[in-house]
C-alpha positions as CSV (number, residue, x, y, z in Angstrom):
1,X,-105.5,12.7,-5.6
2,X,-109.1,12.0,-3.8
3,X,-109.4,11.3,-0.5
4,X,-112.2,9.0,0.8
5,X,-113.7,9.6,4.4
6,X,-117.6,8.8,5.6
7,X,-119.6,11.3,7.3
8,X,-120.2,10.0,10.5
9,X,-116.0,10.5,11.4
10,X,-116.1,14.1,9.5
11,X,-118.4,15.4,11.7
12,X,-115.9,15.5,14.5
13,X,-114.2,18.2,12.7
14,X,-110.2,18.4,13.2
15,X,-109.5,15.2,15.3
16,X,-109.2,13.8,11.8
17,X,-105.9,15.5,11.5
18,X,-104.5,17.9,8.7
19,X,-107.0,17.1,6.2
20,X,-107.5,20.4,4.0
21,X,-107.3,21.5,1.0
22,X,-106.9,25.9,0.6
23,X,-108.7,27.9,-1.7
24,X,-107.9,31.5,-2.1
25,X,-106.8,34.3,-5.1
26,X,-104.1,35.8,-3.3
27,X,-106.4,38.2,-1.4
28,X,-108.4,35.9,0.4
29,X,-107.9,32.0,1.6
30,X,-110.3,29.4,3.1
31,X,-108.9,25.6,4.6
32,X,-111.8,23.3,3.3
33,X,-112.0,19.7,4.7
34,X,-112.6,16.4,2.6
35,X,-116.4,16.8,3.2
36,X,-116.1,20.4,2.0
37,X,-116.8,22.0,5.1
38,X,-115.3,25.4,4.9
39,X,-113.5,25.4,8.0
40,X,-110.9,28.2,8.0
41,X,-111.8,31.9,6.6
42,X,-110.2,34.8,7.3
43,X,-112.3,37.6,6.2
44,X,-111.8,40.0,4.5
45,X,-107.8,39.6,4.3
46,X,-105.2,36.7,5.2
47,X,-104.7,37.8,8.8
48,X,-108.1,39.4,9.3
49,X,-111.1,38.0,11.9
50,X,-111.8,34.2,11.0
51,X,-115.5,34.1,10.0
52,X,-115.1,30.7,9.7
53,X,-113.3,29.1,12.7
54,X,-114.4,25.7,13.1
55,X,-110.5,24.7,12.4
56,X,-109.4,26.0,16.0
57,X,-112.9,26.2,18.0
58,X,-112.7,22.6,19.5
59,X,-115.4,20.8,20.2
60,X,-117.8,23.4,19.4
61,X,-119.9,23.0,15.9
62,X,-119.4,26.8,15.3
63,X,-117.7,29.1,12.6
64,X,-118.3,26.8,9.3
65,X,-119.8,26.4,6.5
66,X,-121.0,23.1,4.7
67,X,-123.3,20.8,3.1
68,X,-124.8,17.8,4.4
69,X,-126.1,15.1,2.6
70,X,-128.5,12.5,4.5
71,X,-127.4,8.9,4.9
72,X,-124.1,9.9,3.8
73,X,-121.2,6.8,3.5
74,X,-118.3,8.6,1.5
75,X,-116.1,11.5,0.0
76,X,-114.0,12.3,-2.3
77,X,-112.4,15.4,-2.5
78,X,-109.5,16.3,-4.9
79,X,-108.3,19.6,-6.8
80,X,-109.1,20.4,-10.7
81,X,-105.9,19.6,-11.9
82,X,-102.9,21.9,-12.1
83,X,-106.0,24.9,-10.3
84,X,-106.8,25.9,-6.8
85,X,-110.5,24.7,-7.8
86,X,-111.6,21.6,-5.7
87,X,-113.8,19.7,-6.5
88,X,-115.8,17.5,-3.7
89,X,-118.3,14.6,-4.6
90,X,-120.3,13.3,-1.2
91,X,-122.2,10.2,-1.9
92,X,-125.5,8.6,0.2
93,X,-126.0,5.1,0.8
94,X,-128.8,4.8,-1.2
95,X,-126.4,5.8,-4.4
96,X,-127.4,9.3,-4.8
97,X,-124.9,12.0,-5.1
98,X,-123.6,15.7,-5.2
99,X,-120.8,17.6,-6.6
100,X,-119.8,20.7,-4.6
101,X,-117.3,23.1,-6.7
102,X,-115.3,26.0,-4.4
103,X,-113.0,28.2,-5.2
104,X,-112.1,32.0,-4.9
105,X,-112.1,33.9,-8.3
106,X,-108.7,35.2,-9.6
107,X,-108.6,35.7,-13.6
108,X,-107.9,39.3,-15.7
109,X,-110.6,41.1,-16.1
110,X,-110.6,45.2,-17.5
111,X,-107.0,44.9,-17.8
112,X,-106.0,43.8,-14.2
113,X,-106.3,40.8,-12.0
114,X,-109.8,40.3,-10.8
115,X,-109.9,38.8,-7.0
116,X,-112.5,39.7,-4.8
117,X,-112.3,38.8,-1.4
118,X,-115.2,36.3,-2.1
119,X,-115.7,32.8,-2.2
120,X,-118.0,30.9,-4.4
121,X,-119.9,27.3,-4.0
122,X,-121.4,25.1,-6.7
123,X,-123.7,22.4,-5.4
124,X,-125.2,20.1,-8.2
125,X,-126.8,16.9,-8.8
126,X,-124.6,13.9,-9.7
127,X,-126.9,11.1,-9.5
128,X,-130.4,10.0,-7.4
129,X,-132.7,12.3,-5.7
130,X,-130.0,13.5,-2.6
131,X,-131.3,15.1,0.3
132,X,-129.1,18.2,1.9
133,X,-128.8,20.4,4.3
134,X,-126.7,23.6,4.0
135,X,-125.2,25.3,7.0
136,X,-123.7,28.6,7.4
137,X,-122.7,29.7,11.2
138,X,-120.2,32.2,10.7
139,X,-118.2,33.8,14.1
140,X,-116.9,37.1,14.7
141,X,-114.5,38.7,17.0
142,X,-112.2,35.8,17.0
143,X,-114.8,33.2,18.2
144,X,-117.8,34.9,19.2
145,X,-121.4,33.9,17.1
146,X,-122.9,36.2,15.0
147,X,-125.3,38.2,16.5
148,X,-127.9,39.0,14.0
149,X,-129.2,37.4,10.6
150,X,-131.4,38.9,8.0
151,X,-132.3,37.5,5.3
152,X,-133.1,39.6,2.3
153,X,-134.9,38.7,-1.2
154,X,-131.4,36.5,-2.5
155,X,-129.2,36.9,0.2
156,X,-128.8,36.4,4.2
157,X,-126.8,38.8,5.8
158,X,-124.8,37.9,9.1
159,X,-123.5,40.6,11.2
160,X,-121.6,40.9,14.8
161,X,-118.4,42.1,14.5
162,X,-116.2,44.9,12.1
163,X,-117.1,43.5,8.4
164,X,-120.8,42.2,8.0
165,X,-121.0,39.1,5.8
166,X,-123.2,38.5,2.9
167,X,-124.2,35.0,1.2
168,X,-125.9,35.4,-2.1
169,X,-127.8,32.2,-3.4
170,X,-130.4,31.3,-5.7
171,X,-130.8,28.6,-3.1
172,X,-134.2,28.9,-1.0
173,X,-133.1,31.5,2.1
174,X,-135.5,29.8,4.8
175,X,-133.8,26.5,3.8
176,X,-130.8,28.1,5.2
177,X,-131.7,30.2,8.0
178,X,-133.7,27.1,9.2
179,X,-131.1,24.6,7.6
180,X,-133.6,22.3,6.4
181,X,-133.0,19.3,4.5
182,X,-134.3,19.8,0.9
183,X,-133.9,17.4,-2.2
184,X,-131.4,18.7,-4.9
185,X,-133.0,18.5,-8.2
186,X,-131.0,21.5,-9.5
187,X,-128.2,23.1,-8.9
188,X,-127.8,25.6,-6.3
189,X,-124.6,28.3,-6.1
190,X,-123.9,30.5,-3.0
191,X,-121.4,33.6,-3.1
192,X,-120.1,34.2,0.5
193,X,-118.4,37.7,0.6
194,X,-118.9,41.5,1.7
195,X,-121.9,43.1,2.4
196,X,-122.3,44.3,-1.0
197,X,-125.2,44.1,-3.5
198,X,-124.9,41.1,-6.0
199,X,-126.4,42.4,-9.3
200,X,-126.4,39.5,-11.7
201,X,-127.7,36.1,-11.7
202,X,-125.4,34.3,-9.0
203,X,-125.5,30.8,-11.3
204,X,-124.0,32.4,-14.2
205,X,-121.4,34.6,-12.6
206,X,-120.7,31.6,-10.7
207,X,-120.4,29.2,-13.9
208,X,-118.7,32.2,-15.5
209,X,-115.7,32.4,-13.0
210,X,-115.5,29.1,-12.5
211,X,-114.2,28.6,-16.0
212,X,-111.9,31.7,-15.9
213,X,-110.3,30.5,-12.5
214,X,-109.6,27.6,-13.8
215,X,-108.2,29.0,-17.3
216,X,-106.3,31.1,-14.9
217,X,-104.4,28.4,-12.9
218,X,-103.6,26.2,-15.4
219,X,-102.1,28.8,-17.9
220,X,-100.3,30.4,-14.5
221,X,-98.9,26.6,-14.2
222,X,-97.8,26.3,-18.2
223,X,-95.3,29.2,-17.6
224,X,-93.6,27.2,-14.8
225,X,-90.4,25.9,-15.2
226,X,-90.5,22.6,-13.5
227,X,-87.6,19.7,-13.2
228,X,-88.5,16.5,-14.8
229,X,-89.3,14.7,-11.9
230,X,-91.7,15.6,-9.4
231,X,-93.8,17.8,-11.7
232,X,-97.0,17.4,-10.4
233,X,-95.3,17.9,-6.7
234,X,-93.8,21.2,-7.7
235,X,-97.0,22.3,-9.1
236,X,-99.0,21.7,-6.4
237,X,-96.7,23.3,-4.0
238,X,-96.2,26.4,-6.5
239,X,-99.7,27.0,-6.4
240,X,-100.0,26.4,-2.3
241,X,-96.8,29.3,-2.2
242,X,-98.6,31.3,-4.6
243,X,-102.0,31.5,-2.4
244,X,-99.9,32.8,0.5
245,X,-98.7,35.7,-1.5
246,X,-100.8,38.4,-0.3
247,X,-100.7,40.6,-4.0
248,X,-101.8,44.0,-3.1
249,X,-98.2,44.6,-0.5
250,X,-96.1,41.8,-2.4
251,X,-96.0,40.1,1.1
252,X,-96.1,36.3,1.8
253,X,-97.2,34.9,4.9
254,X,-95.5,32.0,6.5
255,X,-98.7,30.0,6.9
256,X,-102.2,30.7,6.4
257,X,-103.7,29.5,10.0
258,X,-102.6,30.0,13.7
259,X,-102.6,28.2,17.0
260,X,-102.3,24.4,15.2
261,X,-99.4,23.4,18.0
262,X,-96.4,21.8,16.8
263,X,-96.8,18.7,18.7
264,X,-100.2,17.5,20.7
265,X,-100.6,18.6,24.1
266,X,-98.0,21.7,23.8
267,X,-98.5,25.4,23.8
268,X,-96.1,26.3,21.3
269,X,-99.5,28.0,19.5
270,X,-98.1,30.4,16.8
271,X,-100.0,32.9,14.7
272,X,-98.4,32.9,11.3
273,X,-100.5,35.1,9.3
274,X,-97.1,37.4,8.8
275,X,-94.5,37.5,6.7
276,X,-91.4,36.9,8.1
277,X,-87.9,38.5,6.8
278,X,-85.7,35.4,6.7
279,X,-88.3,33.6,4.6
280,X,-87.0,35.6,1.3
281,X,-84.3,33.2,0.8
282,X,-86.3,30.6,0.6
283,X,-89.1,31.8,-1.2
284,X,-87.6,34.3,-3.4
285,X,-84.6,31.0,-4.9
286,X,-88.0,28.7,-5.2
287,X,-90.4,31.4,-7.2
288,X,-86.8,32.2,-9.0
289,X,-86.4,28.2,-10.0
290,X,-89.9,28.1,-11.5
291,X,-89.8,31.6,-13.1
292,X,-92.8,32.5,-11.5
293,X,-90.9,37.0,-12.0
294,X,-93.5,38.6,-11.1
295,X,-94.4,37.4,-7.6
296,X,-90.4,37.3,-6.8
297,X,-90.5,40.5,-8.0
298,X,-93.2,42.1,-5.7
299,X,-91.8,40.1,-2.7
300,X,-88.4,41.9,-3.1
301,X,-90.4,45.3,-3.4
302,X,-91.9,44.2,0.1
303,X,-88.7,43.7,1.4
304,X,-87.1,46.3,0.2
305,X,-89.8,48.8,1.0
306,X,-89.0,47.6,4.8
307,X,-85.2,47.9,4.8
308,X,-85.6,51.7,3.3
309,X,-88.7,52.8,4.9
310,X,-87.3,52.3,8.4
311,X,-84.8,54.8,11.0
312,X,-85.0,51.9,13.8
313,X,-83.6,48.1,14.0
314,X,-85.2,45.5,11.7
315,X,-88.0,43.0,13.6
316,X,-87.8,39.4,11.9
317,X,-91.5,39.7,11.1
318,X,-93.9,42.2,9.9
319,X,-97.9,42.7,9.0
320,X,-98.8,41.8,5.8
321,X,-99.1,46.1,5.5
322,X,-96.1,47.1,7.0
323,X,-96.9,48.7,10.0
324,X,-100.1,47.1,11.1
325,X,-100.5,45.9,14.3
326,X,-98.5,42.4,15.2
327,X,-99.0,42.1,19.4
328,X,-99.8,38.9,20.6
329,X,-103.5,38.1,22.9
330,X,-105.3,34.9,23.9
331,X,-108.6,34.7,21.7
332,X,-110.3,33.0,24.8
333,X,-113.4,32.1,22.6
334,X,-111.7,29.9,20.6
335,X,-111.1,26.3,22.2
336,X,-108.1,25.5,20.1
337,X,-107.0,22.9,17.0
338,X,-108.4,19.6,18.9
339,X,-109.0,21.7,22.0
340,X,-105.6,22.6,22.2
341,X,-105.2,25.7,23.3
342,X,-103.8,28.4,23.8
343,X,-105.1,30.3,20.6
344,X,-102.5,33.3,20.0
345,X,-103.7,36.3,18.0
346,X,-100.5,38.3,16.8
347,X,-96.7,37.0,17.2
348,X,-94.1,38.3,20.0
349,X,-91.7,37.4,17.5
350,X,-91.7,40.9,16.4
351,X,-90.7,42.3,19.4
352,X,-87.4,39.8,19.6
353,X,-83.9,40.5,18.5
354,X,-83.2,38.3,15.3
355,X,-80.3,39.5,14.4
356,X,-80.7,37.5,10.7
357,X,-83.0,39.7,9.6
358,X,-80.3,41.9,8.0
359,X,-78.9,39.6,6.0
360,X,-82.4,38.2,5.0
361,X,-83.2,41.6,3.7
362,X,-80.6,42.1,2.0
363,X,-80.2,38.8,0.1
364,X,-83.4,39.0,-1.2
365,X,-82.7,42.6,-2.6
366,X,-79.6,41.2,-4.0
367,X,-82.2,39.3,-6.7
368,X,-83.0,43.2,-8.5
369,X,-78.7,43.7,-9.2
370,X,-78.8,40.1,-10.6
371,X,-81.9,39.1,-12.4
372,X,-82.1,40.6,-15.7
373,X,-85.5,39.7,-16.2
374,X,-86.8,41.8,-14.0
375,X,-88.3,45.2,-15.6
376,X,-86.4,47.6,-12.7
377,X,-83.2,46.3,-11.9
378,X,-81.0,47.3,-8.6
379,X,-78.7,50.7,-8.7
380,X,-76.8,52.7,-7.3
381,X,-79.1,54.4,-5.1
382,X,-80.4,51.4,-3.9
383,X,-77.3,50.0,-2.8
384,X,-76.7,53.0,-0.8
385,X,-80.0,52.4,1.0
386,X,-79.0,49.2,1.9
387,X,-75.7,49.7,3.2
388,X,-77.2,50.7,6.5
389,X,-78.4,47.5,7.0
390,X,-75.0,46.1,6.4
391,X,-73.2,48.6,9.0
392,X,-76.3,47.0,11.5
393,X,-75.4,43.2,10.4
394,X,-71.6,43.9,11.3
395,X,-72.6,45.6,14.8
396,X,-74.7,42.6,15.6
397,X,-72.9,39.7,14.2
398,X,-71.4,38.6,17.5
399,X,-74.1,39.8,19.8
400,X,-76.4,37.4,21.4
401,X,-80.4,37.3,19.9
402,X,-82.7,34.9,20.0
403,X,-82.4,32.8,16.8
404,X,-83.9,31.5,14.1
405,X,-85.6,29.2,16.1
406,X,-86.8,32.5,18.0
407,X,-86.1,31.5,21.5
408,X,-88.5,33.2,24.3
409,X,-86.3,32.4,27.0
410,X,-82.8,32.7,26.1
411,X,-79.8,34.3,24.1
412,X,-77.0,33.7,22.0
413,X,-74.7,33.9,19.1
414,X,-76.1,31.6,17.0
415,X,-74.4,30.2,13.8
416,X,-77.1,31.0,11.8
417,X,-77.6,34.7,13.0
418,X,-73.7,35.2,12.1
419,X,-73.6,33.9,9.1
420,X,-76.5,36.0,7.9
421,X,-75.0,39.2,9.1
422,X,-71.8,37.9,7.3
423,X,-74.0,37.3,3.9
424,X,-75.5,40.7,4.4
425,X,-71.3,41.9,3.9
426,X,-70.6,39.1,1.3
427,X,-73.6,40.5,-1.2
428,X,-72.9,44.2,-0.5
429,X,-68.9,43.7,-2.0
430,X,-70.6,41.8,-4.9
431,X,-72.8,44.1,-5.3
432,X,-70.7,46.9,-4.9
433,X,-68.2,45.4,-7.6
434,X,-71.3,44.6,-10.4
435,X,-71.3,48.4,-9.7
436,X,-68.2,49.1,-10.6
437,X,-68.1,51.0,-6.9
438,X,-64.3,49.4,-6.3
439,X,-64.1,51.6,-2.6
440,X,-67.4,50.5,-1.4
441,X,-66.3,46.4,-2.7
442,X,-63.2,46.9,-1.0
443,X,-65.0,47.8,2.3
444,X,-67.5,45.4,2.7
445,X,-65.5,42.3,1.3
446,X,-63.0,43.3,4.2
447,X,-66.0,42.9,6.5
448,X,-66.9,40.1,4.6
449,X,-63.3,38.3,5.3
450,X,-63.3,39.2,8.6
451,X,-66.4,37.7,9.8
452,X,-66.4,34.2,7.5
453,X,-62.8,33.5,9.6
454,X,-64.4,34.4,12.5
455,X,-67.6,32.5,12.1
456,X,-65.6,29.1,11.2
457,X,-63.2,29.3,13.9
458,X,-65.8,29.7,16.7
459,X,-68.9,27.7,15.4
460,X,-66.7,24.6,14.9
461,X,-66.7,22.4,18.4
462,X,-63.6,19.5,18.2
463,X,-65.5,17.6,21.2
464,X,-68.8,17.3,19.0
465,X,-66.8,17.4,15.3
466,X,-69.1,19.3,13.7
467,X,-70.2,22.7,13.4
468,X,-72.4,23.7,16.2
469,X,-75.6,26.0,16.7
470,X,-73.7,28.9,18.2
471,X,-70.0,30.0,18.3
472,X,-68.2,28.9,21.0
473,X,-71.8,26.0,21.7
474,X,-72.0,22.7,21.8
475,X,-75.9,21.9,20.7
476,X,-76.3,21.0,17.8
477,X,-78.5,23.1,15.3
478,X,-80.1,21.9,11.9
479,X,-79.7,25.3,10.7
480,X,-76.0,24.8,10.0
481,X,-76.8,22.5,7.2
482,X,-77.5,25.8,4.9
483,X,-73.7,27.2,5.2
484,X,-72.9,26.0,1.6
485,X,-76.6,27.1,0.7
486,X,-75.6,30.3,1.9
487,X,-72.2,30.9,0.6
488,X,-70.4,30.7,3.5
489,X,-68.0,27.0,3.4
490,X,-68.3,24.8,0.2
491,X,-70.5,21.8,0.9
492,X,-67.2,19.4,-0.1
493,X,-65.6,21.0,2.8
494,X,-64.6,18.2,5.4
495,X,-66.0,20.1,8.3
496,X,-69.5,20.0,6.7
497,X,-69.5,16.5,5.7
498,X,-68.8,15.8,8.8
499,X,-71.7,18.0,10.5
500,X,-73.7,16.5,8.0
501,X,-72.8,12.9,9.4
502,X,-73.3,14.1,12.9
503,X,-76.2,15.7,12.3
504,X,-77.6,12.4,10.1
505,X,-76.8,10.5,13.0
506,X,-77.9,12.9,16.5
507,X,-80.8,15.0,15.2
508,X,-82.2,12.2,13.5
509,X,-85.4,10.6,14.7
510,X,-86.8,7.8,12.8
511,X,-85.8,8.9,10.0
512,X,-86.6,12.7,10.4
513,X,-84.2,15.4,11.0
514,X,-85.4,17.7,14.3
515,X,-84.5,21.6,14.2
516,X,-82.6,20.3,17.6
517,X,-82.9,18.8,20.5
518,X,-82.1,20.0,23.9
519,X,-84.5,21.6,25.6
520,X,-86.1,24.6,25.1
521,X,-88.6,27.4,26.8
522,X,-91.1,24.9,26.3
523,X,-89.3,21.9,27.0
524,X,-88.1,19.0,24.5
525,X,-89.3,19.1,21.1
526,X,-91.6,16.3,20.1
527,X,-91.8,16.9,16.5
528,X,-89.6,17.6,13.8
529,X,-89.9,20.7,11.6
530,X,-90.3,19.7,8.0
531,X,-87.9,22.1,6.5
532,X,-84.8,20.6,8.7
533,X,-85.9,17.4,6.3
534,X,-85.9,19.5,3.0
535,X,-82.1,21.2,4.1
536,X,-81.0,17.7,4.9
537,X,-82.1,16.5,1.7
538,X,-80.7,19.0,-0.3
539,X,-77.1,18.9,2.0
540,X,-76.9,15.0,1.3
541,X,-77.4,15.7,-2.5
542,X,-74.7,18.6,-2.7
543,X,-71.8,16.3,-0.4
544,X,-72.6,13.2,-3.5
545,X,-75.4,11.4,-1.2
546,X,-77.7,12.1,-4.0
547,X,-79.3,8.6,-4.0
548,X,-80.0,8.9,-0.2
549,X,-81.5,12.5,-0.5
550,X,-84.0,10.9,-3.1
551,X,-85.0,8.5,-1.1
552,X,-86.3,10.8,1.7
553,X,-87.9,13.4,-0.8
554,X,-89.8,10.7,-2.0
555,X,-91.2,9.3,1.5
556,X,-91.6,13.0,2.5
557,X,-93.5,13.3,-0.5
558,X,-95.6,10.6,0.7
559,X,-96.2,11.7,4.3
560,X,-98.5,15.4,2.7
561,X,-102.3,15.4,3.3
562,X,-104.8,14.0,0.6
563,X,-104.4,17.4,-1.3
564,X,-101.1,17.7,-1.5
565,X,-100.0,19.6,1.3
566,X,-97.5,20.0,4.5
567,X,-97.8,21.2,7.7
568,X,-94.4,23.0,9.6
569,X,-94.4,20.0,11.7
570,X,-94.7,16.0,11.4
571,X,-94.7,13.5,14.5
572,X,-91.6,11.0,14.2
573,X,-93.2,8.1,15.7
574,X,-97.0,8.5,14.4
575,X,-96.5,10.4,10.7
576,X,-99.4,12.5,11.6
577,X,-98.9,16.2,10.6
578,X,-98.7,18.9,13.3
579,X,-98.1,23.1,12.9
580,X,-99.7,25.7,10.8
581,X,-100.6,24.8,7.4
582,X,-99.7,25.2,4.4
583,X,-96.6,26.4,5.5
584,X,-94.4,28.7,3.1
585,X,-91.0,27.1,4.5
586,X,-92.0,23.7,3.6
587,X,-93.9,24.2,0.3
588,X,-90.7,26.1,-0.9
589,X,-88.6,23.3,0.1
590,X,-90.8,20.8,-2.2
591,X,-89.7,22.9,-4.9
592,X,-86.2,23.4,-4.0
593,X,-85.0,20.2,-3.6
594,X,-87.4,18.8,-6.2
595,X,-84.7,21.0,-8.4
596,X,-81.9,19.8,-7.0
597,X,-82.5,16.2,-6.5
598,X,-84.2,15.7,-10.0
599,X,-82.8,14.2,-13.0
600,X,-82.2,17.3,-16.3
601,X,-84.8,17.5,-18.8
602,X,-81.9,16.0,-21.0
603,X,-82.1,12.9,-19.2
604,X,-85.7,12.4,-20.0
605,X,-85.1,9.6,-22.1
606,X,-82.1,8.1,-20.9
607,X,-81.9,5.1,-19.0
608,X,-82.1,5.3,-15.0
């Protein structure tokens, strides 16, 4: 898919919208714009200092890196197919053109994945005698420009905050330093990483793991198992949920950016460089659809590492390390996405009471006592260890948190929150009985009863008919369109049909599905979160809407930025993607409705 822009508009940076395309080997990731400015690097890990800022710094031309090409009229940017290579070709007026290559290495090398927290840039001739500039003006401290620059015999090295940073190029350093416009007659490669010595000829290493990155992503896409329809989608988005798997913990982070507001003109400015507990569900069923084992697998261990290595309550959201620091500060250097600040470093979130997170933990663990394809499966010990958790699920199953939608303000007993305290019971009796532990079944399946009465009696309203956002409420809540998702009422159950109709019908805003929409801390939503979309889809399909729920994958489908991608957010009235991006929750919902909502690879030659 190539997107076409001219250089004049680019230059304003993010008033463009959404436009990015990520990069990254599951150690590192950069957001790079259709004129392949590198606009968004954290350095050296996911939720580390951006070096490159440009995404969130306003109006200020700082914390980027790019190439400029004189006279220049138009762009097209687009991925190497089925990779995380993109590929960007700028052309001049007069006809001449460059190709610029990026990507971040990832490919076995010695008998273990190679990924250096490094990123690598091929510029090369295409056609005529172009003219470019190349521009590097990295920031430090969250905002702040470097402070020195020394350039050595084949490399320039910036410094001014914790981690140096180091560009390697066979490229002439005063061009650089001076950013001077200089004809391309050859091509020129830069290598932007640590401040490390580079000891081999930077165009061959970077020709070299160019080829093996790619070999990489597209045999990492032939052992997908994709639906029929919507293959390239699913790939696309596979790869995006991939990149925000952070390899060396097993975590995945929600999103790979912070501060880009849900709506314009709002502070609700999120950092979501962490990995949040309740996102297992979603992640671990969508890497489970496309047998993608092994980064299920070391999700689960993340988890589970958390649930067993704690003696205090579970926080919804934790470091990529578990245990790093997650406060929340103003970065007061940064400007903000379109100048709209504030830009939030760190997430309060972990400080709330989300009384979900039990049940989160636990149905992801519930994968290992199930999935025989996994090399350690759940046992008996393990179960134990997460019994805790389900004692703390049936303590806080009625008490008031702040949600899913992680309220600021404000407390209740939310539907959701219940019925994930009641799944953390319903998994520990099946468990329990796949055990052969009959006792410990009986138990928790008594909980289990208990709450799932309990749960349907109060969350049901008569005034609204429909199943409301908290027991005993009467606002309604997309969240309550995963009930049947989660086991807790089947989706042909005359109560949820009707929420679903309600729902349809109230939450609906032309044509998208908001989260809610009374007013919150922050006021009245203005944009819808994606995901709502993806759960209505997939309710529609499982209640024998199935025609319908097609229909809105495929204008969803639509509605994702020139490289594939969505945003947490999209603007009912103007279509223009809002939120951090990519964003796990959505890019998993591609996938799991994609499954649902597809035709079976029998049907692949039968008529429509």
């Amino acid at each position: 898919m190539a997107a076409k822009t001219d250089r004049a508009s680019a230059d304003k940076g993010p008033e463009r919208g959404l436009e990015y395309a990520v990069i990254g080997n599951c150690r590192i990731a950069a957001l790079v714009d259709r004129n392949a400015r590198i606009s968004w690097w954290c350095f050296p890990r996911f939720d580390s200092d951006p070096v490159f800022s440009r995404l969130i710094a306003g109006d200020e031309e700082k914390g980027f890196a790019d190439v400029v090409l004189e006279n220049q009229v138009s762009a097209q940017s687009s991925y190497m197919r089925n990779t995380a290579v993109l590929e960007t070709v700028l052309t001049a007026q007069d006809g001449s053109s460059v190709r610029i290559i990026d990507f971040a290495p990832r490919f076995a090398r010695f008998e273990r994945v190679f990924n250096p927290p490094q990123l690598y840039r091929r510029i090369e001739h295409v056609s005529g005698v172009p003219r470019v500039r190349i521009r590097i003006r990295p920031t430090f401290n969250y905002g702040e420009p470097f402070t020195s620059r020394v350039a050595g015999s084949n490399h320039i090295r910036y410094a001014g905050g914790a981690e140096a940073l180091r560009v390697t190029t066979d490229a002439a350093l005063s061009y650089i330093v001076q950013e001077t416009p200089f004809a391309l007659i050859r091509p020129v490669h830069l290598v932007i990483g640590p401040d490390e010595p580079f000891e081999a000829s930077v165009s061959t290493v970077t020709q070299e793991f160019i080829q093996r990155t790619r070999d990489y992503w597209m045999n990492w896409v032939r052992s997908l198992a994709v639906p029929l329809e919507f293959q390239a989608d699913v790939i696309r988005a596979a790869i995006s949920l991939k990149l925000c798997n952070y390899e060396e913990t097993g975590a995945i982070i929600a999103a790979h950016t912070t501060s880009i507001p849900e709506a314009p003109g709002t502070s609700r400015n999120w950092d979501y460089r962490f990995c949040w507990l309740r996102d297992a569900f979603f992640v671990i069923k969508a890497l489970n659809r496309l047998g993608a084992t092994q980064t299920m697998e070391d999700y689960i261990h993340y988890i589970t590492n958390i649930a067993i290595e704690t003696d205090r309550p579970l926080k919804p959201v934790y470091s990529i390390v578990p245990g790093d620091d997650t406060e929340e500060y103003i970065a007061s250097k940064l400007a903000g996405f379109r100048g709209h600040g504030p830009v939030r470093i760190g997430n309060q979130a972990a400080e709330q009471l989300q009384h979900d997170a039990y049940g989160s933990v636990i149905l992801g663990a519930a994968q290992m006592f199930i999935d025989e394809r996994l090399p350690v499966m759940g046992d008996a010990a393990l179960f134990r260890l997460l019994e805790p958790l389900g004692m703390q699920a049936v303590r806080f199953a009625f008490e008031p948190d702040a949600g899913l939608w992680e309220y600021r303000g404000r407390q209740s007993v939310h539907t959701h929150s219940a019925t994930m305290c009641w799944v953390a019971c319903d998994r520990l009796w099946r468990i329990a009985a796949k055990l052969g532990l009959a006792d410990r079944a009986a138990f928790w399946r008594d909980h289990s009863e208990r709450l799932r009465k309990r749960i349907l009696e109060e969350a049901w309203n008569d005034k609204l008919g429909c199943i409301a956002g908290t027991l005993g409420g009467s606002e309604l809540d997309a969240s309550v369109l995963l009930l049947p998702e989660l086991g807790l009422m089947n989706a042909r159950d005359p109560r949820f049909i009707k929420t679903c109709d309600v729902i349809g019908r109230e939450l609906n805003r032309n044509g998208f599905i908001m989260r809610y929409t009374a007013e919150d801390d922050f006021g009245a939503p203005e944009t819808a979160f994606l995901v709502c979309q993806f759960w209505y889809m997939d309710a529609l399909s499982e209640i024998g809407r199935r025609n319908e729920a097609r229909d809105l994958l495929a204008d969803l489908l639509a509605r994702r930025n020139s490289f594939g991608l969505l945003s947490e957010d999209i603007h009912p009235t103007t279509g223009e993607l809002w939120g951090n991006i990519p964003q796990t929750y959505t890019m998993a919902g591609i996938i799991n409705s994609a499954r649902i909502i597809s035709r079976s690879w029998q049907e692949a030659w039968s008529p429509e």
